[in-house]
C-alpha positions in Angstrom: -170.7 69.5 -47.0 -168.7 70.7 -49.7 -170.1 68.0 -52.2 -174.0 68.8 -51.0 -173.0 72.3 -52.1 -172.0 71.6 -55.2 -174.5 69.4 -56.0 -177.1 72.0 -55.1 -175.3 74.8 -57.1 -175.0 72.7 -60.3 -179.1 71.9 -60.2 -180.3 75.3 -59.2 -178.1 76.6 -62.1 -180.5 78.1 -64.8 -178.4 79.3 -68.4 -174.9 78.8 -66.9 -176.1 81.5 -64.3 -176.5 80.5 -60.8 -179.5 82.1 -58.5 -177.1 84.8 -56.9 -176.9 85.9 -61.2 -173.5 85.0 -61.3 -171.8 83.0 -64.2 -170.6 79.0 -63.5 -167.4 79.5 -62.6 -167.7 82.8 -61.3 -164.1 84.4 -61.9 -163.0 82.0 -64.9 -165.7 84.2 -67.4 -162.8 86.7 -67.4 -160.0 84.4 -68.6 -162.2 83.1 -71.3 -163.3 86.6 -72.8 -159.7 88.3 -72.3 -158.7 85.0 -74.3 -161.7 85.6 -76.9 -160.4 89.0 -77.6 -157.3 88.3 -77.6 -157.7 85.7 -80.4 -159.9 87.7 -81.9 -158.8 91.5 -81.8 -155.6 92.4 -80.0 -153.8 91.4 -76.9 -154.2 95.1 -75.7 -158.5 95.4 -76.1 -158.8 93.0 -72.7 -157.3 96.0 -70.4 -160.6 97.8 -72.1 -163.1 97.1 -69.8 -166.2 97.8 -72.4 -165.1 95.4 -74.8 -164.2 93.2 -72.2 -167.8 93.1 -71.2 -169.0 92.4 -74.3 -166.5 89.0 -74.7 -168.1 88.0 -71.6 -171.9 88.5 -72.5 -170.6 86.2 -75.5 -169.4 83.4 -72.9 -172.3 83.7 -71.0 -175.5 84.9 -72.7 -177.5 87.6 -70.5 -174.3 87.9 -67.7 -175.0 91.6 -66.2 -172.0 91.2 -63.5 -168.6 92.7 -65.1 -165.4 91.5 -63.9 -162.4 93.9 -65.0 -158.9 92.3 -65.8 -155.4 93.3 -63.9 -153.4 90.5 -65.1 -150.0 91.1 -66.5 -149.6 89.9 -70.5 -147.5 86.9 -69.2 -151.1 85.2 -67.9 -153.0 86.3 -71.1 -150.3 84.2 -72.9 -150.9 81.3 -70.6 -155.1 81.4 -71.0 -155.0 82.1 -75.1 -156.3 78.7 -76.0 -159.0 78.8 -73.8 -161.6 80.6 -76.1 -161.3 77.6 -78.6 -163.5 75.3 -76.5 -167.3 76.6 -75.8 -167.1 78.5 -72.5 -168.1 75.1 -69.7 -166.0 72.9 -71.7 -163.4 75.1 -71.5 -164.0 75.9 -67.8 -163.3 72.4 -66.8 -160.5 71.5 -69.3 -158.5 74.5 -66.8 -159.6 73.6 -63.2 -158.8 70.1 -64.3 -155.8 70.2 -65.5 -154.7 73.0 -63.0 -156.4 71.0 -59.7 -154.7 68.1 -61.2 -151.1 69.3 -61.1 -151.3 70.9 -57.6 -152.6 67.9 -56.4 -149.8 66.1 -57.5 -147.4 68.9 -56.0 -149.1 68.7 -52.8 -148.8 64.5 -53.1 -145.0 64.6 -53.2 -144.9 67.4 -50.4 -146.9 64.9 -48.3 -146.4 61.4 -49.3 -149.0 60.7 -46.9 -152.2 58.4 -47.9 -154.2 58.8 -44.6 -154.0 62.7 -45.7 -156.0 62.6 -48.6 -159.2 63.4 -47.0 -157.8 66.7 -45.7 -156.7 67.9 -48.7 -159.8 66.9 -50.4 -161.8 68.7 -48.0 -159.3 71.9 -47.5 -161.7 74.8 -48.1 -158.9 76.6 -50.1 -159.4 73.9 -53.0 -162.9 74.3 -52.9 -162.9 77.7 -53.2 -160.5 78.2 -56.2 -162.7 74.9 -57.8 -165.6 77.2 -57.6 -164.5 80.6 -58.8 -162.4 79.1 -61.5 -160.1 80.8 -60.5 -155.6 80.1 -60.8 -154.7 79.9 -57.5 -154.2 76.0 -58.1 -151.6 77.0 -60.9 -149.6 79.5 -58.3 -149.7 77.2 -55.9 -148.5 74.5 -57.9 -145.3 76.6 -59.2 -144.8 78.0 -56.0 -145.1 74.7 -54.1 -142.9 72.7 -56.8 -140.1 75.6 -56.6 -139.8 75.0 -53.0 -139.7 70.7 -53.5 -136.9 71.0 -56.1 -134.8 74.3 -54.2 -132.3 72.2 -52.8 -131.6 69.7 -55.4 -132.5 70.8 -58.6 -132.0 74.6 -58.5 -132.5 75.5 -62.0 -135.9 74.1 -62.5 -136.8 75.5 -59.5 -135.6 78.6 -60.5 -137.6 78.3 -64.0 -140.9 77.5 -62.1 -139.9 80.7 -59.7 -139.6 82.7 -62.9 -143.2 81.7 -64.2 -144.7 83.0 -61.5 -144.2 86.3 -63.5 -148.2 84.8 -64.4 -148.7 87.0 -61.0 -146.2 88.4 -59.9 -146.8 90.1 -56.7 -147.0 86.4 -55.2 -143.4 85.9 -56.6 -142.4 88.8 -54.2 -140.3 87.3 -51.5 -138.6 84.9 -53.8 -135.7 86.6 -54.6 -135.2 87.7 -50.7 -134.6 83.9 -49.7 -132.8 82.5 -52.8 -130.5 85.3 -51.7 -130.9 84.6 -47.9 -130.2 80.7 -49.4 -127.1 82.1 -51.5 -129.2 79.9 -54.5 -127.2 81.9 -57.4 -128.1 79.4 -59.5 -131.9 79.1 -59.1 -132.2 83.1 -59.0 -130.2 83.3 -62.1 -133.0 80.6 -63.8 -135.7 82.5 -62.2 -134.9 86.1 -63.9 -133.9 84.5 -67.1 -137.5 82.6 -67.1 -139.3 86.0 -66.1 -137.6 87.8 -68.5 -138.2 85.5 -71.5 -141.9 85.1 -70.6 -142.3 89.0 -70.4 -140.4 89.3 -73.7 -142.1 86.1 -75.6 -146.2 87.6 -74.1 -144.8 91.4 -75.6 -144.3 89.8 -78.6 -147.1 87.8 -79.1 -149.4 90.1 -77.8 -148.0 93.3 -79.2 -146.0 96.2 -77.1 -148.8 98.1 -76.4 -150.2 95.3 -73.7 -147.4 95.6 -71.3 -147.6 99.5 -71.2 -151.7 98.8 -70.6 -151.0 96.3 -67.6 -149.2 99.0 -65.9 -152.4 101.7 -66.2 -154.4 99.0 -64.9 -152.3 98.7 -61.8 -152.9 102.2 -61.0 -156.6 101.1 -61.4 -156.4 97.9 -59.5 -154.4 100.0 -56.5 -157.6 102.7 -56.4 -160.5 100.4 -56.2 -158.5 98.3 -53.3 -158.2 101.6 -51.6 -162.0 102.3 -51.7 -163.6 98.6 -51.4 -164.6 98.3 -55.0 -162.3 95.4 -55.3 -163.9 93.8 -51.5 -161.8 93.7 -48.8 -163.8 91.0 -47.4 -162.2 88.7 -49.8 -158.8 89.8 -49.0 -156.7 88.5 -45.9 -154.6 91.4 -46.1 -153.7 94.1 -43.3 -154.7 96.6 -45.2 -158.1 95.5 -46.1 -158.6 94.8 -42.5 -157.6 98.2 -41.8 -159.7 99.8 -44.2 -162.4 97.2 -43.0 -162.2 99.3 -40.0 -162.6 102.8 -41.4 -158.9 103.6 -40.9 -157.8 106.2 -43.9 -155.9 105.0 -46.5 -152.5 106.3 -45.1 -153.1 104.8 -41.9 -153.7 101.6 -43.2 -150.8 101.4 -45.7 -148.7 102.3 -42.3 -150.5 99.5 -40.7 -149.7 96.7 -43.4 -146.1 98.3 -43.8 -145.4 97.3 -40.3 -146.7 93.6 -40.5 -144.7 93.2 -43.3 -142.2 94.6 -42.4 -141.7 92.4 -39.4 -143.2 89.2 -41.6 -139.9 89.7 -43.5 -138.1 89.8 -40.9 -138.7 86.9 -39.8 -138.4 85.1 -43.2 -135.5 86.5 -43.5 -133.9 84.7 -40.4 -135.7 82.0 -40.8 -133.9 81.1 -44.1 -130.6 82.1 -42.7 -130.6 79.8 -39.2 -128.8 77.1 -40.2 -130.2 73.7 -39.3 -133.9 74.6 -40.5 -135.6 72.6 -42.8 -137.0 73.1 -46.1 -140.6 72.7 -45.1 -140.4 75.1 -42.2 -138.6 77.2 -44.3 -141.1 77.0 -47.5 -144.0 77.1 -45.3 -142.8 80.5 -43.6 -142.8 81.5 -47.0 -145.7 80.7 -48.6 -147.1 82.3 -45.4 -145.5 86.0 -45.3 -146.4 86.3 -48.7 -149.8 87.1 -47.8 -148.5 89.2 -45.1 -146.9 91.2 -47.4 -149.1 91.6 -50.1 -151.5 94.4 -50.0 -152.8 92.6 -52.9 -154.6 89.3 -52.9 -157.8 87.1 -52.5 -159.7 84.3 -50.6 -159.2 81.9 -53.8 -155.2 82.5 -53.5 -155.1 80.6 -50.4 -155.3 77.6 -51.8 -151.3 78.0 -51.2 -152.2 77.9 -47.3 -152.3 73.4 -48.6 -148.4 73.3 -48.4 -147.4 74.8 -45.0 -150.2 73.7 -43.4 -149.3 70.3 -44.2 -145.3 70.9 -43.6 -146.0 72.0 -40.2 -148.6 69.2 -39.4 -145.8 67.0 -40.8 -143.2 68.8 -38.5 -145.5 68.2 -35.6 -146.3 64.8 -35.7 -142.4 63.8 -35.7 -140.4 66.5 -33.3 -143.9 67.5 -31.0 -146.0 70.2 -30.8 -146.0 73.6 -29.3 -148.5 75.2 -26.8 -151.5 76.7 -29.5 -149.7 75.1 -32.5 -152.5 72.5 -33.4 -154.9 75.4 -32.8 -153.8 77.8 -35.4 -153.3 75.3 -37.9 -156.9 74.6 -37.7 -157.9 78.4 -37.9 -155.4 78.6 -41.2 -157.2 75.4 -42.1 -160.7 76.9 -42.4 -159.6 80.5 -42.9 -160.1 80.0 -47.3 -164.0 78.9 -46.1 -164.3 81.8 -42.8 -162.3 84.3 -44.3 -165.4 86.3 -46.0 -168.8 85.2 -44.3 -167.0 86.8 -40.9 -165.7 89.8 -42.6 -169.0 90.3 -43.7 -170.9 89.9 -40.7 -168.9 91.5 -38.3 -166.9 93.3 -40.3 -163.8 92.0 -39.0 -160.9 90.3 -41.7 -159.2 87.6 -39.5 -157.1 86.9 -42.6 -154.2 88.8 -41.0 -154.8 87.6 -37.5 -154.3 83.5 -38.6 -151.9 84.3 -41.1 -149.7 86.1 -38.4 -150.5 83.4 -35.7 -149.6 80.5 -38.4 -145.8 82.6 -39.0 -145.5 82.7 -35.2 -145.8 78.6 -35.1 -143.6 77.9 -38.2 -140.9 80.5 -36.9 -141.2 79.1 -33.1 -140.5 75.7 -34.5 -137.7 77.0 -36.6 -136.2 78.4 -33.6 -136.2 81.9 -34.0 -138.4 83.2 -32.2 -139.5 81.6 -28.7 -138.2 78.3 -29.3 -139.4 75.9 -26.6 -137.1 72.8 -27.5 -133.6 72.0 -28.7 -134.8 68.7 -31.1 -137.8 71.1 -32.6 -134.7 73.9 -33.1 -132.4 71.4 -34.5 -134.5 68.8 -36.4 -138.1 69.7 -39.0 -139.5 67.9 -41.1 -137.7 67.9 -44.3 -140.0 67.2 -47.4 -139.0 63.8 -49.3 -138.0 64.9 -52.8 -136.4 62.2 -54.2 -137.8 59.8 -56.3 -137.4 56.7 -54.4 -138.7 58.2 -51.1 -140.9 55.9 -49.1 -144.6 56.7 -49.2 -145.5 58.2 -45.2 -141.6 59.3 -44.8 -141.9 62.2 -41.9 
């Protein structure tokens, strides 16, 4: 399906436009003229949604669509070079290189051949390949971070730290290296964050930093009124507003679900006896509980505990419902704004809290139904000499 769609996108594609007037790649014309500005003006003229504009007319000749940028200086650093290739050329350089890292990530968290089909047909992946967007490169620092944790703390902590790129998916980091007493890793991790901050200021010039923040108060007001679309966002508070509740009712209502996603994080990293897939896929998960703040193309994360808890499942059993929800999480990247649309109902929320129920039920605390599923997990194979299939 996936590859009939691309196929019929790439030949109905007229000027790098496609017949909905949008721009190949969709999302990645705004990495390419923040980094054409940048490179050719200064660091702070991308948070100036005029010029902005203008950069992307010169990626894409004709392009009437605008797409504003809320990225902190730390990412601009990251997407500078792009601008030096013509815009397709340097469309597919990125994907590539950032598809071909998280698959990797996702191939030592697995170690599974007879999964590859899966995760080449996970909607998530898809998605992300077709906006252009970074949710392979969060994913792939997020994912990694979690793989090293246990045995190599500092460059886990150093990947945590990058995550700076975005950093309200690096939220609920620093809760479980604390709830893991990993001094050592969150020591790395605010070192790395710091130094990236500093090295992007000054590069980029000390006025960029101060213009991120202003557009954060931007990004905030067009989530609260739908100009950024909560159909694309599996958030409560999208879902909330989705369904005409006023803005104060619906911050309540995403306050409470993360409230109790933490929670549950929380004592899921504490229990001893839990493994480090149960315990990074309950992560990876309340993240988008918690985040008021996110998009259909981010879910490409969804990869790592839906495979952990598949993993989990096929050695120590499944739970009544478990196999169900990881389908729904499965096609919730591809669902996720086609039913928000249509029946104006975001079921982002719904799977994401039904996928924290299973991974914190297997974890044992909450509901547990056996003593080996408690006790046991699947434990991701991070050494080097770990046998292909191991779980």
């Amino acid at each position: 399906m996936f590859g009939i769609a691309a196929l019929v996108y790439v030949l109905t594609m007229h000027d790098l436009m496609d017949l909905l007037g949008k721009p190949a790649g969709s999302d990645f014309i705004t990495f390419w003229a923040a980094s054409h500005l940048a490179l050719h003006g200064h660091g702070v003229d991308v948070y100036d949604y005029g010029l902005l504009h203008a950069a992307q007319q010169v990626a894409v000749p004709g392009v009437e669509s605008s797409y504003a940028w809320f990225y902190p200086p730390t990412f601009l650093l990251v997407i500078l070079p792009l601008s030096f290739l013509p815009y397709l050329a340097s469309f597919w350089v990125f994907v590539t290189a950032t598809m071909g890292a998280f698959l990797a990530t996702l191939g030592r968290a697995i170690r599974r051949w007879d999964a590859s089909w899966l995760v080449v047909a996970f909607p998530g992946l898809w998605l992300c390949l077709a906006q252009g967007q970074n949710g392979f490169l969060t994913a792939t620092l997020a994912g990694g971070a979690l793989l090293l944790l246990d045995r190599r703390p500092v460059p886990a902590g150093i990947l945590i730290g990058l995550l700076v790129i975005k950093p309200h998916l690096a939220v609920l980091f620093p809760l479980v290296l604390v709830a893991r007493r990993s001094w050592r890793a969150f020591a790395a991790a605010a070192v790395t964050a710091l130094g990236a901050l500093g090295l992007a200021t000054l590069v980029l010039g000390p006025d960029t930093p101060r213009a991120w923040v202003v557009s954060m108060d931007l990004a905030r007001s067009l989530v609260e009124v739908g100009e950024l679309p909560w159909t694309k966002m599996p958030a409560t508070f999208a879902a909330l507003r989705l369904l005409s509740l006023p803005v104060p009712w619906a911050y309540v209502g995403h306050a409470v679900v993360a409230l109790i996603a933490v929670l549950a994080l929380w004592r899921c990293w504490r229990r001893p006896g839990v493994s480090l897939g149960l315990r990074g896929a309950a992560l990876m998960v309340a993240t988008f509980l918690v985040n008021p703040y996110g998009f259909d193309y981010d879910l490409t994360w969804l990869a790592f505990p839906l495979a952990w808890v598949a993993l989990d499942g096929m050695k120590n059993g499944w739970g009544r419902g478990d196999r169900e929800w990881l389908v729904a999480g499965w096609l919730l990247p591809l669902m996720l704004a086609p039913l928000a649309q249509l029946a104006h109902l975001d079921v982002g929320p719904i799977v994401l809290a039904g996928l924290l129920w299973v991974i914190t039920r297997r974890a044992g605390v909450a509901m547990p139904w056996t003593r080996h599923a408690r006790t046991r997990g699947y434990e991701p194979p991070l050494r080097e000499d770990a046998q292909p299939g191991a779980g």
